[in-house]
N, C-alpha and C positions, 0 to 999 in steps of 0.2 A: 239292675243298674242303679247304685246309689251316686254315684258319681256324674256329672253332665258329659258329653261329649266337649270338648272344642269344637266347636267349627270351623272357626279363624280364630289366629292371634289378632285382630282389628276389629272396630264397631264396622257396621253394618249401615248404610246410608240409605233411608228409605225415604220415600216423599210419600207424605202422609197429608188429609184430609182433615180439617177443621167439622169435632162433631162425632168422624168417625172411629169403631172401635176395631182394634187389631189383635192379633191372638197373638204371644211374643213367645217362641219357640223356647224352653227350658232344659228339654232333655239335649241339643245339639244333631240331634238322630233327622229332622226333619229336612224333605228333600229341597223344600220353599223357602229357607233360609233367611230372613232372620224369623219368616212368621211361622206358624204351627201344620204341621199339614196330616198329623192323628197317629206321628211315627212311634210316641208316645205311652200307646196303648199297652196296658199289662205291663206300668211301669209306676213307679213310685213319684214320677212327675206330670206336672199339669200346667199348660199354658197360663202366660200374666195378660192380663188382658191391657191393654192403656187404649184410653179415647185420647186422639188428637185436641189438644188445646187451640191451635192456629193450624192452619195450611202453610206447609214446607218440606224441608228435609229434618227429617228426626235421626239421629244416630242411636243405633238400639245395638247393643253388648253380642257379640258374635262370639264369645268365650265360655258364655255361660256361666259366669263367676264376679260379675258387677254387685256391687250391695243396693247399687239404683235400678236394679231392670224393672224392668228393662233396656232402661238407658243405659250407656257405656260412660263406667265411671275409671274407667284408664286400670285396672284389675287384668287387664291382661299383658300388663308391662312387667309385671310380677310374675308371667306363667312362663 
């Protein structure tokens, strides 16, 4: 698999934790959606990790194809 799955054409709305670190799904294959859950494995991809800066909602790229992930940089208005 060189290529990401989609997962969605949409970001992903998580509420996330000031401090806290999250694993951000890259290959699309994961069942936990937008995070990492090892689907991965024996793949040429590897989760991004991002620590929360503030407590909120974070919008994280469900496309797999953001230049910001894992934030969603609107790259799936394109797919």
């Amino acid at each position: 698999m060189s290529e990401p799955h989609i997962a969605q054409k949409a970001p992903y709305k998580v509420e996330v934790t000031e401090g806290k670190t999250y694993y951000w799904c890259a290959c699309g294959q994961s069942k936990t959606q937008p995070l990492c859950d090892g689907s991965h494995k024996g793949s040429t991809f590897t989760p991004v990790a991002y620590t929360a800066d503030k407590t909120g909602d974070a919008y994280m790229c469900g496309c797999k194809h953001s230049k910001t992930a894992p934030m969603c940089d609107g790259s799936h208005k394109a797919l």
